[in-house]
Backbone as a chain_set.jsonl record, in Angstrom:
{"seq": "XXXXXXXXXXXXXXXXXXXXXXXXXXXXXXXXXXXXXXXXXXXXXXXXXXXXXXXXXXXXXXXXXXXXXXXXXXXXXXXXXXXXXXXXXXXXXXXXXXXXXXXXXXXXXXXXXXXXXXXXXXXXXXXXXXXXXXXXXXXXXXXXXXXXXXXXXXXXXXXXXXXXXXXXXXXXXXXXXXXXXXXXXXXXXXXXXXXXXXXXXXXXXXXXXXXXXXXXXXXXXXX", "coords": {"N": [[27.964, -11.752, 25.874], [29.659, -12.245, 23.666], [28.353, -10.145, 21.679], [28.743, -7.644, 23.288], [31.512, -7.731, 23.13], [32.217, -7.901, 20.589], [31.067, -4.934, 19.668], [32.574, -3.631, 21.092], [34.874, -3.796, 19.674], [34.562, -2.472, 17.3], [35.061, -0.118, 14.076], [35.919, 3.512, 13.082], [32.462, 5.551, 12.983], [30.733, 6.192, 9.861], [30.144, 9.023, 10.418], [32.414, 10.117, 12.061], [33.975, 9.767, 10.744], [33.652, 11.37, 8.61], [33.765, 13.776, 9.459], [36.455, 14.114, 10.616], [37.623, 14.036, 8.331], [36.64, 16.346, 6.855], [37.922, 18.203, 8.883], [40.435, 18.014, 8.333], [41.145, 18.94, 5.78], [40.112, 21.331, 6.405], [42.065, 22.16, 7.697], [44.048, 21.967, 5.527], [43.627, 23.503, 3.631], [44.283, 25.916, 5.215], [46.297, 25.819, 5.852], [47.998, 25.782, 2.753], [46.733, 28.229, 1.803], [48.84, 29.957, 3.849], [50.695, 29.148, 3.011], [50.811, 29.75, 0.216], [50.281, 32.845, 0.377], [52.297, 33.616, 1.873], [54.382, 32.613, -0.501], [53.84, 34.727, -2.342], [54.546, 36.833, -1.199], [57.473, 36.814, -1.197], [57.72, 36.309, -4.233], [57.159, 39.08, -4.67], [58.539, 40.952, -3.332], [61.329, 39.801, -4.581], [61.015, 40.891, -7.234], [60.927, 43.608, -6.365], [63.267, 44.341, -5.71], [64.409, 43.697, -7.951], [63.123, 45.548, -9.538], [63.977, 48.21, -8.664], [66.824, 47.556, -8.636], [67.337, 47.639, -11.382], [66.473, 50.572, -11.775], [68.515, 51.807, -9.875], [70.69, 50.988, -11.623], [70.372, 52.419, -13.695], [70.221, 55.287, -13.191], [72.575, 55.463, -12.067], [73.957, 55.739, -14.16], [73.327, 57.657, -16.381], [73.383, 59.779, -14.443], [76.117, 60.269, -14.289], [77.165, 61.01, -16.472], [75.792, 63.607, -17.094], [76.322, 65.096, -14.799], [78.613, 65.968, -15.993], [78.069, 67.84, -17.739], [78.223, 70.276, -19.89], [81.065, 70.744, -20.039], [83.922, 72.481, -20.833], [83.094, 74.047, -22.701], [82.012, 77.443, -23.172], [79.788, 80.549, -23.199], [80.198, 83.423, -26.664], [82.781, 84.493, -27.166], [84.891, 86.553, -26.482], [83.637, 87.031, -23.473], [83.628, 84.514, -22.063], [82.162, 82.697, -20.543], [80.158, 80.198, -18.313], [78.894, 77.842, -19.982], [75.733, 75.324, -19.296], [75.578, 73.45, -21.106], [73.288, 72.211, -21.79], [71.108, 71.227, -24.381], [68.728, 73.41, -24.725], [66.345, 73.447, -26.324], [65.715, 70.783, -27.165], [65.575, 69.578, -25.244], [63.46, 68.192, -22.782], [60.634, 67.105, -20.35], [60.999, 64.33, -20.598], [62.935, 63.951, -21.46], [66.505, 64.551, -22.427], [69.331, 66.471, -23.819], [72.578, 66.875, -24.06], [75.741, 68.532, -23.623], [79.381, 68.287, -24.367], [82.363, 69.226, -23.487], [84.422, 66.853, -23.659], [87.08, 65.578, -24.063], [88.417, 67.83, -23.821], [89.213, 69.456, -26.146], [89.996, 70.953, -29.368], [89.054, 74.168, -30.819], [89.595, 76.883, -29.137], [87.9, 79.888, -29.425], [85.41, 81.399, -30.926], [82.944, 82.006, -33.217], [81.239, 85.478, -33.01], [78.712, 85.9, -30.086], [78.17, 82.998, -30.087], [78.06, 79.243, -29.007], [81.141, 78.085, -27.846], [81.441, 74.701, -29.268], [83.506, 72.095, -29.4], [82.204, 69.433, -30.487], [82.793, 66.668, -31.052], [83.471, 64.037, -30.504], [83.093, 60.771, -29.505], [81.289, 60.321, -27.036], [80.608, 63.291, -26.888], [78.029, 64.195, -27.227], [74.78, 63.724, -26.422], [71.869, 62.118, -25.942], [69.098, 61.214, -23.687], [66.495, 59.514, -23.741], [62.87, 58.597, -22.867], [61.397, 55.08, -24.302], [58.741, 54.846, -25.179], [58.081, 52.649, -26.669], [58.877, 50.47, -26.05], [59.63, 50.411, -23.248], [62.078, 51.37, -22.522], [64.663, 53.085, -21.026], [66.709, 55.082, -23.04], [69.693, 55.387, -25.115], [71.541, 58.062, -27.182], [74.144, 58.398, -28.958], [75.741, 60.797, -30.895], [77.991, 60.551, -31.987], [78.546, 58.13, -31.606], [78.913, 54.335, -32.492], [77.596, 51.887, -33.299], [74.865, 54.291, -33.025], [72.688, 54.422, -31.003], [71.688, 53.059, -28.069], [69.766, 50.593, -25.689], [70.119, 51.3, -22.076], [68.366, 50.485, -19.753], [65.687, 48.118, -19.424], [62.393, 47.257, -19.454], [61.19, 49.934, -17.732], [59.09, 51.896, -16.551], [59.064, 55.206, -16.527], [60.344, 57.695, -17.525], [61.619, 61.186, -15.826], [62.725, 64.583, -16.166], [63.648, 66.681, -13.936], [63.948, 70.79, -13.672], [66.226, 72.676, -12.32], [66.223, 75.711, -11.717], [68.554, 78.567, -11.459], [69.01, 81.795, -10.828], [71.157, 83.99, -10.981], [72.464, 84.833, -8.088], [70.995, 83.902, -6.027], [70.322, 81.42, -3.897], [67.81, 80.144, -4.161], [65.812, 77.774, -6.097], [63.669, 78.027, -9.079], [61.541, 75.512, -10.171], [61.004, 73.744, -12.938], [59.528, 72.057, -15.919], [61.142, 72.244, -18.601], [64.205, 72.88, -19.493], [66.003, 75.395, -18.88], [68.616, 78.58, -19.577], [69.607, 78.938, -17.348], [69.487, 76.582, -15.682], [70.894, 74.394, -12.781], [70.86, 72.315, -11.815], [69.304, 69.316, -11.76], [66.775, 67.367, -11.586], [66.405, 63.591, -11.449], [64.198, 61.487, -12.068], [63.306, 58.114, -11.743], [60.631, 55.419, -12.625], [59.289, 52.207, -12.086], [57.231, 49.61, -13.192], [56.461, 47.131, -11.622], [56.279, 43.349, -12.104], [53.158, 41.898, -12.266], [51.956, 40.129, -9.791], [50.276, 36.803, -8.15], [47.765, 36.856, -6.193], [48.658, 39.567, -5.315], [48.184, 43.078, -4.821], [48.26, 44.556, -8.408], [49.309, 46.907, -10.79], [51.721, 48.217, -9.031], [54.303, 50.211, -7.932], [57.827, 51.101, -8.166], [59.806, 53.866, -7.4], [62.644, 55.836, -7.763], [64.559, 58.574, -7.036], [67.335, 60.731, -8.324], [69.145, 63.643, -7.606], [71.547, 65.815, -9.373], [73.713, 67.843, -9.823], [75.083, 70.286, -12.006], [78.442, 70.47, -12.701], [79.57, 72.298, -14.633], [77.884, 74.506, -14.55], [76.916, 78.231, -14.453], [76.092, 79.105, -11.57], [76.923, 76.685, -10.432], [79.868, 76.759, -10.382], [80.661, 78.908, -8.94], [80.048, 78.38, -6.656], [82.554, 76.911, -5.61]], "CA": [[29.35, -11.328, 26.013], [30.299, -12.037, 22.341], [27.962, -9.035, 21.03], [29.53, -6.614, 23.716], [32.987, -7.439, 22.505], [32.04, -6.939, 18.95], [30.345, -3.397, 19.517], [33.613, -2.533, 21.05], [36.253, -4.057, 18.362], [34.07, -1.743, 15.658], [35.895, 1.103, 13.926], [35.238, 4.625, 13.359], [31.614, 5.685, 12.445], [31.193, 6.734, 8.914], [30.234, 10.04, 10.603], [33.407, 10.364, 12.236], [35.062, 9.541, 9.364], [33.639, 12.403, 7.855], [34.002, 15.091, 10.256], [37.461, 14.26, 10.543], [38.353, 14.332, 6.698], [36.752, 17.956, 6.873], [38.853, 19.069, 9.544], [41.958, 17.586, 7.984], [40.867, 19.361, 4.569], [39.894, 22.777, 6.353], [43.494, 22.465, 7.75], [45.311, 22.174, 4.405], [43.273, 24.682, 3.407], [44.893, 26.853, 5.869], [48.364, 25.67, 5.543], [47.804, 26.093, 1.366], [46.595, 29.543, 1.813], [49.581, 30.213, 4.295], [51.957, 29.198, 1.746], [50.51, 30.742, -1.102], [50.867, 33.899, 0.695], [54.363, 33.681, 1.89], [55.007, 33.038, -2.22], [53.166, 35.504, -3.272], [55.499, 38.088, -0.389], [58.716, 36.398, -1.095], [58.094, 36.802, -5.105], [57.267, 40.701, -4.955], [59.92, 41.673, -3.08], [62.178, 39.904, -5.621], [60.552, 41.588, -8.181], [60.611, 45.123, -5.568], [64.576, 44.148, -5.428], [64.881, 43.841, -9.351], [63.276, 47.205, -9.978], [65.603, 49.071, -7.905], [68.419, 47.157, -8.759], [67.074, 48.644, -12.219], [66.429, 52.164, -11.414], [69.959, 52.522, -9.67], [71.509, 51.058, -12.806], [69.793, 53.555, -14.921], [70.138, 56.674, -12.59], [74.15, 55.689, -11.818], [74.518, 56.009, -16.065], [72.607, 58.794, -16.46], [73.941, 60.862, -13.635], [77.244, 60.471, -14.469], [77.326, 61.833, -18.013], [75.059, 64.696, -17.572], [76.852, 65.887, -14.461], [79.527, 66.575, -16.23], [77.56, 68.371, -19.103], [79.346, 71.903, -20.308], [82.461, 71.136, -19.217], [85.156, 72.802, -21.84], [81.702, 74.914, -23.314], [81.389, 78.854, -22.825], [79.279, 81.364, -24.5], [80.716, 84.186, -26.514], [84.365, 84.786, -27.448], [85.365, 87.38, -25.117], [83.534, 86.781, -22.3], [84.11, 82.492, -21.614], [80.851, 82.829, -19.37], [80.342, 79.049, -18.598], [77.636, 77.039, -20.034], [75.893, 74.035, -18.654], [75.742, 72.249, -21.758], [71.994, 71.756, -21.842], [70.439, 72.022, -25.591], [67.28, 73.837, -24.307], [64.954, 73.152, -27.954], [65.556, 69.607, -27.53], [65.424, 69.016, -23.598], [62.313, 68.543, -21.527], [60.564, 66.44, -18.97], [61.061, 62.936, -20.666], [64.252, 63.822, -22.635], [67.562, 65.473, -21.973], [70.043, 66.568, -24.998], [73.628, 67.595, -23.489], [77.029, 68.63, -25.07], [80.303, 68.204, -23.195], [84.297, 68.71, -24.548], [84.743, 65.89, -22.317], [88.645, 65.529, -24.173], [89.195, 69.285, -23.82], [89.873, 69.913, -27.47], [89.567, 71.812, -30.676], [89.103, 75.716, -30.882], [88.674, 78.328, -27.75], [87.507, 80.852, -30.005], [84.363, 80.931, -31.527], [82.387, 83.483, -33.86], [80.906, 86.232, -31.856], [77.222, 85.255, -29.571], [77.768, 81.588, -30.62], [78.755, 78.812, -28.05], [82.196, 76.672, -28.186], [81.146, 73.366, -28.907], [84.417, 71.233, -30.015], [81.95, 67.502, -29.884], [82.896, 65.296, -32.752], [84.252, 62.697, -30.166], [81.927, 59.888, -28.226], [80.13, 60.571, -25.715], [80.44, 65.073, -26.312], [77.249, 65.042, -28.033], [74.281, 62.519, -25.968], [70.715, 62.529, -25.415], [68.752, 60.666, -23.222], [65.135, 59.98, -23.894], [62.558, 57.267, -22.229], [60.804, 54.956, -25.112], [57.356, 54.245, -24.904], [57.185, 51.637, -27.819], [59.973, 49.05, -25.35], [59.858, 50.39, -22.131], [63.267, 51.257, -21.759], [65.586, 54.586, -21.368], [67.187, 54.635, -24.19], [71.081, 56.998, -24.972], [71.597, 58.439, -28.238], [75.479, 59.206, -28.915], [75.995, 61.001, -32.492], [79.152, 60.1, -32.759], [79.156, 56.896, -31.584], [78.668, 53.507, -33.552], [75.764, 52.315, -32.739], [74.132, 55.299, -32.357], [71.574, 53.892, -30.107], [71.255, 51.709, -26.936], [69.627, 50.832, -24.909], [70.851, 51.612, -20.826], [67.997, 49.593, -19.265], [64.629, 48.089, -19.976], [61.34, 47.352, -18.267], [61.107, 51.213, -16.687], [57.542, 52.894, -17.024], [58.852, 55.953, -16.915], [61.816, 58.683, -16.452], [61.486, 62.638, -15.683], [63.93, 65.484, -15.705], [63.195, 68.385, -13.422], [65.068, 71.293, -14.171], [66.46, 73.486, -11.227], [67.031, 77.275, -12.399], [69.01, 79.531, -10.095], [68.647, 83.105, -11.224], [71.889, 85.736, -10.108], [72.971, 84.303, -6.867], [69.648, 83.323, -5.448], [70.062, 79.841, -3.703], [66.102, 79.642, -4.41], [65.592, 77.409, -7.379], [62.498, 77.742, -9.654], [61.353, 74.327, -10.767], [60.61, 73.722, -14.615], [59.647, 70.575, -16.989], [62.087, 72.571, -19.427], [65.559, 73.809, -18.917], [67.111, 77.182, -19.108], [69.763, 78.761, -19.452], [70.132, 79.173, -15.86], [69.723, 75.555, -14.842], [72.274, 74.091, -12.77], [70.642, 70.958, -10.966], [68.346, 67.974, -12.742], [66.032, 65.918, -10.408], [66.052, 62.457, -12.232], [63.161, 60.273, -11.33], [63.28, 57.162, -12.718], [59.9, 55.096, -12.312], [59.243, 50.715, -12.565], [56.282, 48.986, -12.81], [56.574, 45.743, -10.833], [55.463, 41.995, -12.856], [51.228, 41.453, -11.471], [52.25, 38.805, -9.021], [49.287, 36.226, -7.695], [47.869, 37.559, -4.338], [49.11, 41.113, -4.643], [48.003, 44.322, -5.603], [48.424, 44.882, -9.374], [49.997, 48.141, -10.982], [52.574, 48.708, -8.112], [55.437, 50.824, -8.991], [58.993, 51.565, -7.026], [60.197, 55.212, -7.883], [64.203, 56.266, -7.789], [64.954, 59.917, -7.769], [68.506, 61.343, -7.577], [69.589, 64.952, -7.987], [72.416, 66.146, -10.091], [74.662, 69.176, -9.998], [75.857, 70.361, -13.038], [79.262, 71.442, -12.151], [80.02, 73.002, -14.937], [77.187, 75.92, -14.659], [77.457, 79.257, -13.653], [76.071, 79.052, -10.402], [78.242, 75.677, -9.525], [80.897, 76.934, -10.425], [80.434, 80.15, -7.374], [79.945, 77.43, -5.111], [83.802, 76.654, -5.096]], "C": [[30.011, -11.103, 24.653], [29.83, -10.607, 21.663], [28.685, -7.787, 21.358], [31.214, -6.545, 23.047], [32.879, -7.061, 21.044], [31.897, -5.581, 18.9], [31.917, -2.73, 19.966], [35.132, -2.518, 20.455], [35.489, -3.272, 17.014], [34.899, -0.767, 15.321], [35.203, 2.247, 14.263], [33.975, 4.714, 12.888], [31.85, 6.467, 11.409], [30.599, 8.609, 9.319], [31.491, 10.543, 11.32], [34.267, 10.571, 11.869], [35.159, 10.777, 8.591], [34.007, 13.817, 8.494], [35.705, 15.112, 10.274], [38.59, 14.085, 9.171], [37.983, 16.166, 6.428], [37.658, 18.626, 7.596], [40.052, 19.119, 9.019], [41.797, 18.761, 6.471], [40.844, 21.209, 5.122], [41.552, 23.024, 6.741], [44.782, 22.815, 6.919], [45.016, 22.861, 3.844], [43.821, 26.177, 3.812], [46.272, 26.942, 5.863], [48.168, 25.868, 4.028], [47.868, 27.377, 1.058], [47.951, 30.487, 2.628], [51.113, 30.236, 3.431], [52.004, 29.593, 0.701], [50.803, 31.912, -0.951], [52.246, 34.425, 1.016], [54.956, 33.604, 0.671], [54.893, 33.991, -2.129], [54.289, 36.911, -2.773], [56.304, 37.849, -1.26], [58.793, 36.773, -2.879], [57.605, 38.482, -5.396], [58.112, 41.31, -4.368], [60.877, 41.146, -3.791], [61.766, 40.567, -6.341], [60.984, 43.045, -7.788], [62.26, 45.391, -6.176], [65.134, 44.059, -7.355], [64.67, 45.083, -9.733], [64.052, 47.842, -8.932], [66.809, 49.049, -7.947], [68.195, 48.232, -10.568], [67.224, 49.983, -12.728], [67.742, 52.545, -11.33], [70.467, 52.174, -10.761], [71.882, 52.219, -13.883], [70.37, 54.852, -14.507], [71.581, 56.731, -12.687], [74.592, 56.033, -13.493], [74.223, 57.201, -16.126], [73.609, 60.067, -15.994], [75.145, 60.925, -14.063], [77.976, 61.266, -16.064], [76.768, 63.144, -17.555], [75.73, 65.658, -15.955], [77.815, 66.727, -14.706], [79.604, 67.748, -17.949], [78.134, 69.699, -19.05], [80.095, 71.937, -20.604], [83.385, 71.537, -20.773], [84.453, 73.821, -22.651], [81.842, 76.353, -23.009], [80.91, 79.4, -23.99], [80.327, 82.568, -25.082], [81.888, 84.127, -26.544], [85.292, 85.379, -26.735], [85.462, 87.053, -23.833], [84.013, 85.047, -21.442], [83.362, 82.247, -20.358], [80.791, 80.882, -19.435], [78.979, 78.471, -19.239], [77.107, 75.558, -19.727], [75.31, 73.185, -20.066], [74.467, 71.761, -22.409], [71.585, 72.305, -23.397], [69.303, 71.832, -25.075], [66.194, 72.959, -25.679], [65.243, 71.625, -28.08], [65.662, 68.566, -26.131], [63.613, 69.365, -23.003], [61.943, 67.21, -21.003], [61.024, 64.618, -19.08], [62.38, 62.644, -21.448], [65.442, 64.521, -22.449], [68.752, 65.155, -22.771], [71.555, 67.284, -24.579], [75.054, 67.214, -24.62], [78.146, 68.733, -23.951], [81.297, 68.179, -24.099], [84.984, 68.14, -23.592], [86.596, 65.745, -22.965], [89.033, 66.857, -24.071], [89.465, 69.705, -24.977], [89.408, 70.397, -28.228], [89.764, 73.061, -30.176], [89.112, 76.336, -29.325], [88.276, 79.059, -28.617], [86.29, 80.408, -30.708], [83.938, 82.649, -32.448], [81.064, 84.235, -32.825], [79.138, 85.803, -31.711], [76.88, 84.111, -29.659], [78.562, 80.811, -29.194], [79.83, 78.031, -28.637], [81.622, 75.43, -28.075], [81.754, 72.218, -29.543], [83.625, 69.679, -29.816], [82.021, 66.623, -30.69], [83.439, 64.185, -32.098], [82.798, 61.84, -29.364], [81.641, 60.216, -27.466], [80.015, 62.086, -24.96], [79.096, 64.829, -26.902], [75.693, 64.03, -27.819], [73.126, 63.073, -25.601], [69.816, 61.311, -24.824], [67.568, 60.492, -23.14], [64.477, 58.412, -23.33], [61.514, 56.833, -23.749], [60.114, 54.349, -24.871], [57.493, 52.537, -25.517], [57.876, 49.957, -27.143], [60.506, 49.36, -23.925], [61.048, 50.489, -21.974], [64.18, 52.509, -21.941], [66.897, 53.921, -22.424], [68.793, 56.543, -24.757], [71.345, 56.743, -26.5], [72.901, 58.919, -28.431], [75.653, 59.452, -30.783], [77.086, 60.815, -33.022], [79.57, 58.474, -32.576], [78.463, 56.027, -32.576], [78.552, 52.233, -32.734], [75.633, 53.585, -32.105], [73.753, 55.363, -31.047], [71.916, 53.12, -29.432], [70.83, 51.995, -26.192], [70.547, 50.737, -23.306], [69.858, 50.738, -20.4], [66.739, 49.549, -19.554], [63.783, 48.003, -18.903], [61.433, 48.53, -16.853], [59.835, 51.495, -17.605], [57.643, 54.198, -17.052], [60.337, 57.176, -16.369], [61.464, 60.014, -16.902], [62.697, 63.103, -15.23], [63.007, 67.177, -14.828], [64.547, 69.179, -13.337], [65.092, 72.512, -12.812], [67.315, 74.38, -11.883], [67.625, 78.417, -11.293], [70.012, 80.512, -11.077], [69.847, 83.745, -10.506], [72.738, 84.244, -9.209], [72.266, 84.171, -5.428], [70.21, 82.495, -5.039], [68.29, 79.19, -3.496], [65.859, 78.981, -5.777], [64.065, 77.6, -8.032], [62.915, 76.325, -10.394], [60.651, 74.276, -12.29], [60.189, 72.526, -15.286], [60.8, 71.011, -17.796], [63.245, 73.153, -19.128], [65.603, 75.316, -19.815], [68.155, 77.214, -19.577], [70.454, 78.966, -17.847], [70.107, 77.883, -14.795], [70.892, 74.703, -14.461], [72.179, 72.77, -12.199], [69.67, 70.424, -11.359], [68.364, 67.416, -11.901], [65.62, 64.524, -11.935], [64.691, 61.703, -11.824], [62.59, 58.768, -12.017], [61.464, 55.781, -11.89], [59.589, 53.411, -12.888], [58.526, 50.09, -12.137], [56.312, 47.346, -12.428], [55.411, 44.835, -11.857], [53.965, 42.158, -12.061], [52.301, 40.158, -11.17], [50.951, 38.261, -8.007], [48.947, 36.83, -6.204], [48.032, 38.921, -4.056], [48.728, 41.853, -5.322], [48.585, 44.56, -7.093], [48.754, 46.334, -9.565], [51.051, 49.024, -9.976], [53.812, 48.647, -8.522], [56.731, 51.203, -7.595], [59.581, 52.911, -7.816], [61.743, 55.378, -7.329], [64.518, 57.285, -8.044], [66.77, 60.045, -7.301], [68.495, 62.455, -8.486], [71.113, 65.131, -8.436], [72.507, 67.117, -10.386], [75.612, 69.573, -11.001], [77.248, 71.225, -12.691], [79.791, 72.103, -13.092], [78.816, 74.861, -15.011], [77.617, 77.021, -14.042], [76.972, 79.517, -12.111], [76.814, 77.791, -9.933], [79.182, 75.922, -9.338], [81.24, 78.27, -9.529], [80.777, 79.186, -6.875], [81.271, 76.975, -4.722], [84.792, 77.613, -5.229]], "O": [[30.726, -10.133, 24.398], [30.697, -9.907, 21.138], [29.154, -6.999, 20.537], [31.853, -5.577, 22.634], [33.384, -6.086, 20.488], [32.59, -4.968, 18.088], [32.407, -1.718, 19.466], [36.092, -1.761, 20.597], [35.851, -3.502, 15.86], [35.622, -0.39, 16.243], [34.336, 2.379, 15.128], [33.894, 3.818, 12.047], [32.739, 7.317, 11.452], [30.7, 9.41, 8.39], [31.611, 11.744, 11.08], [35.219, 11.257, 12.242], [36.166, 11.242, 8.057], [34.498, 14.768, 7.887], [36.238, 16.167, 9.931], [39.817, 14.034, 9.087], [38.759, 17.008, 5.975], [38.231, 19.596, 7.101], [40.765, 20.114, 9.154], [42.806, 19.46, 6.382], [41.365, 22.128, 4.49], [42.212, 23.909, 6.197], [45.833, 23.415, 7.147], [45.926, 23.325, 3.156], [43.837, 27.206, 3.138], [47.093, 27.86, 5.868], [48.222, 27.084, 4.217], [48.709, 27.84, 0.288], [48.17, 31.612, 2.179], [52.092, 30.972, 3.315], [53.057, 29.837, 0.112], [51.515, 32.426, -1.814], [52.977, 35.308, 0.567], [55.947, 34.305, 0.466], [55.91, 34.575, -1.754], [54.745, 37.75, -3.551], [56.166, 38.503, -2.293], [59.764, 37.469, -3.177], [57.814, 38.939, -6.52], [58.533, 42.344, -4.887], [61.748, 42.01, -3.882], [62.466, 41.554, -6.12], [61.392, 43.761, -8.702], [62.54, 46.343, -6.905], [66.247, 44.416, -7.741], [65.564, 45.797, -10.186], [65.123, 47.265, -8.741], [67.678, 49.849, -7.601], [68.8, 49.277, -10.81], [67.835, 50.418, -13.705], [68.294, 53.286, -12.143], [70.938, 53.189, -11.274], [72.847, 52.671, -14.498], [70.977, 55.526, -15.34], [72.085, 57.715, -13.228], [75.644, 56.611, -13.766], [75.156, 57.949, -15.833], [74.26, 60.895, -16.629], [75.35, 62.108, -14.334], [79.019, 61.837, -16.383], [77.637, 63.999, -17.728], [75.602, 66.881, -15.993], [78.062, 67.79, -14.137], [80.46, 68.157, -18.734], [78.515, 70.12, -17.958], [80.449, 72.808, -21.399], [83.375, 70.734, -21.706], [85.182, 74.53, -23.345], [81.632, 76.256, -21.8], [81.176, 79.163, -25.168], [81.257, 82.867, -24.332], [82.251, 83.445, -25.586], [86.354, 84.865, -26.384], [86.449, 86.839, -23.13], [84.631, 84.804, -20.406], [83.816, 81.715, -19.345], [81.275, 80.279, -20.393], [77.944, 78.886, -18.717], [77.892, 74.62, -19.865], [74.555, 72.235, -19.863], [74.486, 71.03, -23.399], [71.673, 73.496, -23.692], [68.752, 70.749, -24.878], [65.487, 71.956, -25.58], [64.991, 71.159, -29.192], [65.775, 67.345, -26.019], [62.922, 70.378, -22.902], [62.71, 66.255, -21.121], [61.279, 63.855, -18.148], [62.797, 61.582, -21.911], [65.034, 65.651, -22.179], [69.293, 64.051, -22.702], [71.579, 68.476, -24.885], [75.347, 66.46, -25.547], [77.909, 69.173, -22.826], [81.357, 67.514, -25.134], [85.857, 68.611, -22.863], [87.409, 65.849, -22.047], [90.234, 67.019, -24.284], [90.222, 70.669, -24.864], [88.187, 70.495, -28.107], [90.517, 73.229, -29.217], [88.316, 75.88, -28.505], [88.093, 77.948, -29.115], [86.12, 79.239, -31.052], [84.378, 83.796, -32.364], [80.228, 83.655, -32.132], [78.405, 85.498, -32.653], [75.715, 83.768, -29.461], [79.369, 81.394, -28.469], [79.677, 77.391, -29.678], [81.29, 74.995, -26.973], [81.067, 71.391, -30.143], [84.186, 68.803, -29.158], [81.13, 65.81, -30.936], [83.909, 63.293, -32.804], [81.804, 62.335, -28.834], [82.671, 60.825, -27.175], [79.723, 62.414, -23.81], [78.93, 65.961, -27.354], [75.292, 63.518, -28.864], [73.052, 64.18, -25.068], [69.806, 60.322, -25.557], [67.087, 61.32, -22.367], [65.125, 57.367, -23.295], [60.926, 57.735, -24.346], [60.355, 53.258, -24.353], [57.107, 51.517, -24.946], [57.593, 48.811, -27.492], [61.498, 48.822, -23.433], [61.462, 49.652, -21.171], [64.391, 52.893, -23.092], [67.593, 52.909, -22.51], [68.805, 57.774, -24.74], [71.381, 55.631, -27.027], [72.981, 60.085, -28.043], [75.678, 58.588, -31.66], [77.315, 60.857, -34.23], [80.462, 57.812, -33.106], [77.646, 56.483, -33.377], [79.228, 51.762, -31.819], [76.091, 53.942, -31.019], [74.227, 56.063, -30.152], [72.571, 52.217, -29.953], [70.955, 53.094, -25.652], [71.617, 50.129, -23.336], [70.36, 49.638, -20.629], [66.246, 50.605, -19.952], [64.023, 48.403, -17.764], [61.616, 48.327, -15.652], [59.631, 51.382, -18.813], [56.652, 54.785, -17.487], [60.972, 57.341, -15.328], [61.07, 60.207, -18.052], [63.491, 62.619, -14.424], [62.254, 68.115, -15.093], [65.684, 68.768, -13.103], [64.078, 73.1, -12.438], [68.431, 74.246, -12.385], [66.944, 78.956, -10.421], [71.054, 80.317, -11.704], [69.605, 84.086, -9.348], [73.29, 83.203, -9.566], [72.679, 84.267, -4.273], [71.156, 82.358, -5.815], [67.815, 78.208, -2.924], [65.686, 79.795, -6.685], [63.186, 77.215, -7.26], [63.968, 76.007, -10.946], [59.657, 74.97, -12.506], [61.019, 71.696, -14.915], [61.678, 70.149, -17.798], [63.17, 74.102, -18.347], [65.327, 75.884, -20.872], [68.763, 76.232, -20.002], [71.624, 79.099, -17.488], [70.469, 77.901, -13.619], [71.727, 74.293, -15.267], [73.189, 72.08, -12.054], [68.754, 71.246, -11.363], [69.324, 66.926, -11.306], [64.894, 64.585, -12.927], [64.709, 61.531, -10.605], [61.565, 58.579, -12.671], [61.443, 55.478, -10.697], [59.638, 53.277, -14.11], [58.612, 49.731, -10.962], [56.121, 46.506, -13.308], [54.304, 45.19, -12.262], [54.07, 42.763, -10.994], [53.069, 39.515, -11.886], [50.545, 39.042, -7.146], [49.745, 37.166, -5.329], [47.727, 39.476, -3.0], [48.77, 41.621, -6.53], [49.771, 44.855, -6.948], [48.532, 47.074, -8.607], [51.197, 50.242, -10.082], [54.415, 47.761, -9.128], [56.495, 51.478, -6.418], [59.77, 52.755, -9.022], [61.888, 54.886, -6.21], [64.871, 57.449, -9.212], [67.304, 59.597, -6.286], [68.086, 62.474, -9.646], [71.928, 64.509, -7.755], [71.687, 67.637, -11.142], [76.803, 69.271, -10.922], [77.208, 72.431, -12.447], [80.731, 72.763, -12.651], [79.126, 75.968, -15.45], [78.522, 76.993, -13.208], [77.705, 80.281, -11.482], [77.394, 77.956, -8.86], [79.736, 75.55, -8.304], [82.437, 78.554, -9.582], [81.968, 79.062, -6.587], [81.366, 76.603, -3.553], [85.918, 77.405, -4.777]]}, "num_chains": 1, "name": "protein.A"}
């Protein structure tokens, strides 16, 4: 009687013991991996949510100067044809050089085939270029002081497409370089997301907006 009661006051067997430390182990294994992943989401969409907050920063600066590029500008003395402002020989796909008589002032007259370009004040005379060497679009004002700043950093990359509308076409030809006939700039501002554990590496969020130069000669039809 004493032996039977012993055999059944014994504990677990040390094989029991073991099977049920693996299971417990493959389990936190699974809850570990479950929570690693839910990080790994939860910090790339912050990251998704920083570049974009980014991008729009960049694009809302941007756009807002260069829509209003020309304005107070025509070619020519006589005629007062409008111009959109764009210095062609120093604009293209990663850079964009605009002139604006954003106070309205100085001369109307100019010497004959030349454009009015009264810009000796802040922010008539601005170019916008993306810099490799710090990742960051970067605005150039010649009259201002500081020259240079930057608008925002950690971007991989910004493009101007140049929309030319010929006469009174509403068909644009698309360009890396502007014209004289361009009246609408596709921005596209581009941001390479931190490498975050778990997730696809080199993944990028892209931001385009379009911009209507209203002072060109086809915008200025349109009203």
């Amino acid at each position: 009687m004493e032996t039977q009661k012993a055999k059944k006051e014994e504990g677990f067997s040390l094989i029991e013991l073991t099977i049920t430390m693996v299971i417990m182990l493959a389990l936190l294994a699974i809850v570990s991996s479950v929570m690693s992943r839910t990080l790994s989401v939860r910090q790339r969409e912050s990251r998704r949510t920083d570049a974009l907050t980014a991008s729009q920063a960049a694009l809302n600066v941007i756009s807002r100067e260069v829509a209003n590029t020309g304005f107070g500008i025509y070619d020519g003395n006589s005629e007062l044809m409008a111009d959109n402002g764009i210095v062609l020989a120093d604009s293209d796909a990663h850079k964009i050089h605009f002139r604006t008589n954003a106070e309205n002032t100085g001369p109307r007259t100019a010497p004959s085939g030349s454009t009015v370009t009264s810009i000796n004040r802040i922010g008539e005379d601005v170019t916008y270029f993306f810099d490799d060497a710090t990742d960051s679009i970067v605005r150039y004002d010649r009259w201002d002081s500081p020259q240079t700043s930057v608008v925002v950093n950690k971007i991989s990359n910004v493009t101007f497409a140049y929309y030319n509308y010929i006469g009174v076409s509403s068909t644009p030809t698309v360009t890396s370089v502007p014209t004289a006939d361009t009246s609408r700039i596709r921005i596209t501002v581009s941001v390479e997301m931190e490498p975050v554990v778990g997730q696809p590496d080199n993944q990028q969020v892209t931001f385009t907006t379009d911009v209507n130069l209203r002072n060109s000669n086809y915008m200025l039809r349109q009203y």
